[in-house]
Backbone as a chain_set.jsonl record, in Angstrom:
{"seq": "XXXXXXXXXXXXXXXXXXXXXXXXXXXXXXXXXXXXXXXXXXXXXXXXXXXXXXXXXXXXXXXXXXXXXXXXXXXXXXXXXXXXXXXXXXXXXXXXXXXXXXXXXXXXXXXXXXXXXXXXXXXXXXXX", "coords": {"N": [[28.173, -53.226, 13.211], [31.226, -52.9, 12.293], [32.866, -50.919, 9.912], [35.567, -50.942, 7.512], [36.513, -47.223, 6.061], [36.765, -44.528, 3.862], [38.922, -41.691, 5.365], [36.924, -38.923, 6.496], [36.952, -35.837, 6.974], [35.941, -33.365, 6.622], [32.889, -34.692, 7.113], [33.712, -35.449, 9.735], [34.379, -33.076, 10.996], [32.118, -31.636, 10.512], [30.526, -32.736, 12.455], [31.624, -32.196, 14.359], [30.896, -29.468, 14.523], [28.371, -29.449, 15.396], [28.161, -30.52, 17.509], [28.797, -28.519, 19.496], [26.753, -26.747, 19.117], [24.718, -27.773, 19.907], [25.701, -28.047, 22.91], [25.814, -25.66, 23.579], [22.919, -24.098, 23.419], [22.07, -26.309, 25.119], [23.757, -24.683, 27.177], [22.606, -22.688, 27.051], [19.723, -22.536, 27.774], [19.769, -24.123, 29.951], [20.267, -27.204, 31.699], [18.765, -28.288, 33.322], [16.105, -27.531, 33.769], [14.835, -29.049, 31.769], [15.121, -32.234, 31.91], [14.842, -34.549, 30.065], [14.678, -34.099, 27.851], [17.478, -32.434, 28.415], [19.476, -34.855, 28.627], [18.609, -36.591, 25.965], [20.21, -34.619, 24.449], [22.438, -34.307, 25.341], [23.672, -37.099, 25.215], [23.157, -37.18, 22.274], [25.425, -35.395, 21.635], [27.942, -37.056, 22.65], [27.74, -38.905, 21.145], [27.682, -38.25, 18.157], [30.657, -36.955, 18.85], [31.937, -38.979, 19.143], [31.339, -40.743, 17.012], [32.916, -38.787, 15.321], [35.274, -39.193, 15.985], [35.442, -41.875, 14.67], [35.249, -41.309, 11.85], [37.344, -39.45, 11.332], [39.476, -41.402, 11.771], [38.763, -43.094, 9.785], [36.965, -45.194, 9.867], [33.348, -46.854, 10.091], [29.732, -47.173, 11.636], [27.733, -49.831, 11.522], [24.216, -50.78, 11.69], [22.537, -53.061, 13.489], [22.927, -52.444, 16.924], [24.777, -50.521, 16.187], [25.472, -48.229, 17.351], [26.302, -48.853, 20.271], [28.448, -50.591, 20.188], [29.924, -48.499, 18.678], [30.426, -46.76, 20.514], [31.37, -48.27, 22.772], [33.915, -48.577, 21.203], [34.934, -46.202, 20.943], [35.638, -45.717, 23.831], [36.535, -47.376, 25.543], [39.007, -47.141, 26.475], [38.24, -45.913, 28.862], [36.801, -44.907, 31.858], [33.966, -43.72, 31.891], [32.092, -45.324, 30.717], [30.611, -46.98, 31.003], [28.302, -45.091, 32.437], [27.794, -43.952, 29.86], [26.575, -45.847, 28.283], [24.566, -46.543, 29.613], [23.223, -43.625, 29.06], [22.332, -44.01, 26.782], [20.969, -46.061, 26.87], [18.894, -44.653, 28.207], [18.512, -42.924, 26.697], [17.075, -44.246, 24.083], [14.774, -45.31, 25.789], [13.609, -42.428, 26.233], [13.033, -41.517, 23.621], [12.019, -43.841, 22.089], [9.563, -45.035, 23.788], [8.65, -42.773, 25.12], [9.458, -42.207, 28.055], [10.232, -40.353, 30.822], [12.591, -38.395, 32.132], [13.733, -38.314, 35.081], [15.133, -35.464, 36.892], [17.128, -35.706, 39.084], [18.695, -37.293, 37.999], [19.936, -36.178, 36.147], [21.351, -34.331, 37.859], [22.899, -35.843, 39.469], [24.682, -37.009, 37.586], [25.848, -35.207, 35.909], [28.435, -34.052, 35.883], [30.03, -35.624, 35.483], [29.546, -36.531, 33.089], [30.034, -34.166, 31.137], [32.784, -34.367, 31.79], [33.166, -36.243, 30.214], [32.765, -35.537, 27.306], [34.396, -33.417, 27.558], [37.112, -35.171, 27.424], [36.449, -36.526, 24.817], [36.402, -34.126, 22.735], [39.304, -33.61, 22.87], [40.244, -35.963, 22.192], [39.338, -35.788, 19.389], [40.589, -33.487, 18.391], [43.223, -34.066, 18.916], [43.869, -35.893, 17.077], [43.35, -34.476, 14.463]], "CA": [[29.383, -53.804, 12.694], [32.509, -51.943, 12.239], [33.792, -51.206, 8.701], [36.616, -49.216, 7.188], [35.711, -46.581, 5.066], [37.771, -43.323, 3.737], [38.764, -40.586, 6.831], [36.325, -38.066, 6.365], [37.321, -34.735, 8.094], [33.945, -33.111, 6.472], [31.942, -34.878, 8.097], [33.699, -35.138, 11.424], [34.133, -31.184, 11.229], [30.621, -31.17, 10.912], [29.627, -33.395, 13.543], [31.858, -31.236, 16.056], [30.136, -28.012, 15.062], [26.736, -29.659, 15.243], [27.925, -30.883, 18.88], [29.121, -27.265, 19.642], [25.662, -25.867, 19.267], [24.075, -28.466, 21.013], [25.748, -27.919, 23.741], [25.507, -23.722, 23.582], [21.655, -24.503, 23.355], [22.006, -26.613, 26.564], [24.009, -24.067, 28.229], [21.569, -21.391, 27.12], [18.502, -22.988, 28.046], [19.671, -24.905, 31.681], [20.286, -28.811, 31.501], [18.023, -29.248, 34.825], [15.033, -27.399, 33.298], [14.408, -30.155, 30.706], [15.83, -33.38, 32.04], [14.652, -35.741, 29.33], [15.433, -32.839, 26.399], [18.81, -32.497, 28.491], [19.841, -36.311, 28.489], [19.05, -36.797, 24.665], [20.653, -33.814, 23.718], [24.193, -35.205, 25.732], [23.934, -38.385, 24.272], [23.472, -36.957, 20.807], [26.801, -34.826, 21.4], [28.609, -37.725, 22.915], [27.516, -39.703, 19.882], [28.209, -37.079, 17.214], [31.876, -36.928, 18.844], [32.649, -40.446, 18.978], [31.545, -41.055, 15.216], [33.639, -37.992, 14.615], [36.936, -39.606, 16.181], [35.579, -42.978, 13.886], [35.38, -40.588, 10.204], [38.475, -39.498, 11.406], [40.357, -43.166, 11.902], [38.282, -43.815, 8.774], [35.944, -46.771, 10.451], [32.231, -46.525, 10.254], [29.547, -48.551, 12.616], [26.299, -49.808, 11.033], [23.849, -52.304, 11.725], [21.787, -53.139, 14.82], [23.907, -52.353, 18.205], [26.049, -49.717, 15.93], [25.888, -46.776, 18.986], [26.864, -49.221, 21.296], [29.46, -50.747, 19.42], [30.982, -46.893, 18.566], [30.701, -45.986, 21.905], [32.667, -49.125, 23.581], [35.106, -48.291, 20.138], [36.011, -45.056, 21.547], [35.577, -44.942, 25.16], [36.976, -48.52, 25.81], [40.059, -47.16, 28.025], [37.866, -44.705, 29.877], [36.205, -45.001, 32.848], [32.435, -43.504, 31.655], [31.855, -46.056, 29.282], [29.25, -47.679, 31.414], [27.636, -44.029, 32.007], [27.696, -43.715, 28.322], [25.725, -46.804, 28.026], [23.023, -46.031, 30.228], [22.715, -42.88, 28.646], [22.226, -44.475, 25.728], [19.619, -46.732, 26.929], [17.56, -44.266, 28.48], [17.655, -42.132, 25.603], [16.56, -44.823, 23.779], [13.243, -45.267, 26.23], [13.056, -41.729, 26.166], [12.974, -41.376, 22.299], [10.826, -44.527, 21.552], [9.054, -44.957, 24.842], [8.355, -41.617, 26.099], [10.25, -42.031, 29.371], [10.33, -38.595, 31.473], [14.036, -38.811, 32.692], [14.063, -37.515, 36.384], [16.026, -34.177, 37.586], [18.063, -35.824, 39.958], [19.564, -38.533, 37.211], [20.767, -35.205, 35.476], [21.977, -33.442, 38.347], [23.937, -36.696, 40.127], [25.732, -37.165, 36.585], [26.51, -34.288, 35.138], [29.695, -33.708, 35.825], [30.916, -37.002, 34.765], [28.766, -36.08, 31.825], [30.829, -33.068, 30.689], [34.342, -34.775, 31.676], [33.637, -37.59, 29.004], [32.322, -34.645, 26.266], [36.073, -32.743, 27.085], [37.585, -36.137, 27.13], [36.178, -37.115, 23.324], [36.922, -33.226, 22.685], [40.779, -33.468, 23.281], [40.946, -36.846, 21.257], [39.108, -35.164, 17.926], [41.635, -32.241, 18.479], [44.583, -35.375, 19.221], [43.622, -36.613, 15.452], [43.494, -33.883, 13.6]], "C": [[30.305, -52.666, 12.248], [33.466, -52.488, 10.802], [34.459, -50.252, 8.552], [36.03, -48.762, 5.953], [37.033, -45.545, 4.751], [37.396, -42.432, 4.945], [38.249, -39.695, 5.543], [36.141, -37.273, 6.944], [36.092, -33.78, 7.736], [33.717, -33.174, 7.496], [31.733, -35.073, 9.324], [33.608, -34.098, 11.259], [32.638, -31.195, 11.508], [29.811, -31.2, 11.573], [29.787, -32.878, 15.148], [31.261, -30.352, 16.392], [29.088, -28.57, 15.634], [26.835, -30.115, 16.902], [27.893, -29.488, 19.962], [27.767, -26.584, 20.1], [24.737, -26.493, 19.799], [24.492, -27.923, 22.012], [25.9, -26.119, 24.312], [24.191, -23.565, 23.7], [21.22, -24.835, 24.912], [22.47, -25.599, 27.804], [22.991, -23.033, 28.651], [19.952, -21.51, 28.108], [18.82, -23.522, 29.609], [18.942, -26.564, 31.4], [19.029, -29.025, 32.765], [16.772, -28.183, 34.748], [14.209, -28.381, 32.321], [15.144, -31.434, 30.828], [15.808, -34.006, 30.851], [15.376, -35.342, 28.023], [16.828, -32.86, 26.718], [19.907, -33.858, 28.428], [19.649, -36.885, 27.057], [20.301, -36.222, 24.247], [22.643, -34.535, 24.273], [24.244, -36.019, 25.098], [23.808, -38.048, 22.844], [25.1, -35.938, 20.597], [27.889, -35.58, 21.806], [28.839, -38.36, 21.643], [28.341, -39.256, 18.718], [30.008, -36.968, 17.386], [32.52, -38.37, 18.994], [32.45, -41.008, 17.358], [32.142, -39.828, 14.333], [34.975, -38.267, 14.595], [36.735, -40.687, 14.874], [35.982, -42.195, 12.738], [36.921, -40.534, 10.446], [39.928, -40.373, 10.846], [39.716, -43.669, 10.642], [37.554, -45.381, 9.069], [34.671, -45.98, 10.399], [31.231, -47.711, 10.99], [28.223, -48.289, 11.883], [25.856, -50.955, 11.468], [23.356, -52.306, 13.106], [23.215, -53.37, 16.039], [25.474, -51.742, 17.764], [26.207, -49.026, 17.24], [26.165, -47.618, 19.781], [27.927, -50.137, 20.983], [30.531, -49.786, 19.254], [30.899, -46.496, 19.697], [31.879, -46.846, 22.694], [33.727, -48.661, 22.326], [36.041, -47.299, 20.846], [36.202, -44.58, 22.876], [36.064, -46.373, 26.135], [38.016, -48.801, 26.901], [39.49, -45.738, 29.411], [36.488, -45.045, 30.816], [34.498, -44.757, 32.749], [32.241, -44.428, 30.896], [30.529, -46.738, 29.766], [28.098, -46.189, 31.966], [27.345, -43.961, 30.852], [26.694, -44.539, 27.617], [24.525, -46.754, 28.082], [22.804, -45.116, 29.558], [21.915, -43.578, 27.171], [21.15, -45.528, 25.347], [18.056, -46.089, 27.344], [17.535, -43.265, 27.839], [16.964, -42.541, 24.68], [14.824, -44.853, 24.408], [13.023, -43.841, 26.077], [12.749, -41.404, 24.787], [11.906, -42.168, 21.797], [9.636, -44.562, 22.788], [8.287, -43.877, 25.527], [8.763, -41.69, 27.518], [10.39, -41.105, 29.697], [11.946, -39.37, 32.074], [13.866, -37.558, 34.227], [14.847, -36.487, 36.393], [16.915, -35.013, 38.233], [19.151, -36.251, 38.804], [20.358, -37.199, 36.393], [21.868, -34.437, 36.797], [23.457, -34.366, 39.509], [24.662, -36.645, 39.13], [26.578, -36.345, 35.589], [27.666, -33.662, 35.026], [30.527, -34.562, 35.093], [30.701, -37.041, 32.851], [29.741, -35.629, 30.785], [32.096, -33.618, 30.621], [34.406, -35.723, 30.151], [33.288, -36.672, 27.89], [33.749, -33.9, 26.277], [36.998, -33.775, 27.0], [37.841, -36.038, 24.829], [36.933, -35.353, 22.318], [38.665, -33.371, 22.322], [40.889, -34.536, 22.321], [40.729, -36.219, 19.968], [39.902, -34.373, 17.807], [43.102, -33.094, 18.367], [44.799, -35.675, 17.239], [43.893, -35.638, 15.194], [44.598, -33.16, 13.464]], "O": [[29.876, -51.574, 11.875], [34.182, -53.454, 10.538], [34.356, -49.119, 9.022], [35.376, -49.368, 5.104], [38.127, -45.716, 5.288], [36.289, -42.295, 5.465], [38.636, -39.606, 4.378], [35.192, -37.41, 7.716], [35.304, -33.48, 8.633], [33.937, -32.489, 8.495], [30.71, -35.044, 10.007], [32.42, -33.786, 11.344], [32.092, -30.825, 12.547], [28.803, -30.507, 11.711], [29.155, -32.899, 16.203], [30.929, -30.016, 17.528], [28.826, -27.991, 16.688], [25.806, -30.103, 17.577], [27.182, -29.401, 20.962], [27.634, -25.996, 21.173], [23.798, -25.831, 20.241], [23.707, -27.044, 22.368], [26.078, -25.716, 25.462], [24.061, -22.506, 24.313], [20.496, -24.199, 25.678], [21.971, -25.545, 28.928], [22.609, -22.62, 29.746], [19.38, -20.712, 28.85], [17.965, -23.246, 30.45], [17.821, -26.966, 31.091], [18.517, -30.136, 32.9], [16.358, -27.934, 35.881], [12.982, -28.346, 32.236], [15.819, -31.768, 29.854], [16.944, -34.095, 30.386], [16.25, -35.912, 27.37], [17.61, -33.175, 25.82], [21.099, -33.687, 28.171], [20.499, -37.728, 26.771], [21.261, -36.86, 23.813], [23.591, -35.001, 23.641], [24.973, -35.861, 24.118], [24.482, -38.779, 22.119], [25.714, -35.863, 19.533], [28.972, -35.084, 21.496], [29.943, -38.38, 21.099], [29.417, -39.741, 18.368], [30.703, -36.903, 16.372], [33.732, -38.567, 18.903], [33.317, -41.579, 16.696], [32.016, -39.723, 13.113], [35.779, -37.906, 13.735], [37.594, -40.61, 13.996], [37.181, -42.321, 12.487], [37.69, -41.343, 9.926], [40.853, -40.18, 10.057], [40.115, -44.789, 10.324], [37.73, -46.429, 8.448], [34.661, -44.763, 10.581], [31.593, -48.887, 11.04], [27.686, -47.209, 11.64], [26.538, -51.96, 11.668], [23.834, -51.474, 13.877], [24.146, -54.174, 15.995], [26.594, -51.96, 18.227], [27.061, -49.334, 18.071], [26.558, -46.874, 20.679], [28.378, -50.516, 22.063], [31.713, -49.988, 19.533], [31.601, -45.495, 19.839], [32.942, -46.396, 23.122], [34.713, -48.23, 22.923], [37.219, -47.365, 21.197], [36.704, -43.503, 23.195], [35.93, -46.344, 27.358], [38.161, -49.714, 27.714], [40.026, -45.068, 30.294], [35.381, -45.376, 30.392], [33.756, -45.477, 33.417], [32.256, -43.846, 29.811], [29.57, -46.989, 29.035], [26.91, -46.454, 31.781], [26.118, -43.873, 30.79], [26.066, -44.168, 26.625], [23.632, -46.839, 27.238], [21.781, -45.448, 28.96], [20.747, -43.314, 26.886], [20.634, -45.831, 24.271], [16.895, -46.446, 27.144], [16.652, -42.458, 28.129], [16.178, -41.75, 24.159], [13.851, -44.525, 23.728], [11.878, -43.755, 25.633], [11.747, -40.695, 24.878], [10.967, -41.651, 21.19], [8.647, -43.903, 22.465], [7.42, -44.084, 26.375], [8.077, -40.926, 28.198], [10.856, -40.446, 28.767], [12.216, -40.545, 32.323], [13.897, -36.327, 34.236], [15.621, -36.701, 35.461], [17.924, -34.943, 37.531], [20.242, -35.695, 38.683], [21.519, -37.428, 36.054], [23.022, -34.083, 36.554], [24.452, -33.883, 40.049], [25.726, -36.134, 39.481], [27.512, -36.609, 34.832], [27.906, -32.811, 34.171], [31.45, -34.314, 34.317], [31.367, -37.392, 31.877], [30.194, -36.302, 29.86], [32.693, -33.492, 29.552], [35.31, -35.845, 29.324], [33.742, -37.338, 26.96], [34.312, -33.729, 25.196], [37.991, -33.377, 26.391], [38.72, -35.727, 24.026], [37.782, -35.45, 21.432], [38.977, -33.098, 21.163], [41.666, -34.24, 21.413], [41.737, -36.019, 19.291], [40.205, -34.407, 16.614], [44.011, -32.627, 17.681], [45.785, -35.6, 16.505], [45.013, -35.416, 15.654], [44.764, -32.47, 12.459]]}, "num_chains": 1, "name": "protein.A"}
């Protein structure tokens, strides 16, 4: 559920660095050495920057089917949104489940990947 709260530039700031070094981590290491490691770790920096645009706008999402709630919130006029989803489901099986996430599923999407991470990028930068 989607409530308003006070903008909190904190804790977005914090959520950009924290996406920052995720993804310096990923570069360092090679996304298509660790599929399953590389498919959380996106979806936790997708995440991280979409509840950084919400602090922002001052909205917060809680409550069963928040992340997919804040994800359609901020990605609603953009084309990945159903990428974003899936990710989001099979980081889910891979998190509770243990799901191995294939090589390919990283190496067909990864571009689209990255566009929606400089997408969310450009809006947190738009806000502030």
């Amino acid at each position: 559920m989607m409530q308003k709260t006070e903008k909190n530039k904190e804790k977005a700031f914090s959520l950009i660095e924290t996406s920052k070094i995720t993804l310096k981590r990923l570069k360092d290491i090679g996304t298509l050495n660790y599929p399953t490691n590389s498919l959380v770790d996106y979806y936790t920096v997708i995440h991280s920057l979409c509840e950084a645009i919400t602090y922002l706008k001052g909205y917060k999402f809680r409550g069963e089917g928040a992340h997919k709630e804040l994800i359609y919130y901020v990605l609603k006029n953009y084309k990945s949104i159903q990428l974003i989803q899936e990710l989001r489901t099979l980081r889910n099986l891979a998190q509770y489940e243990g799901k191995q996430i294939e090589l390919g599923y990283i190496e067909i999407n990864e571009d689209e990947i990255k566009e929606t991470i400089e997408y969310l990028k450009k809006i947190t930068h738009n806000i502030i």
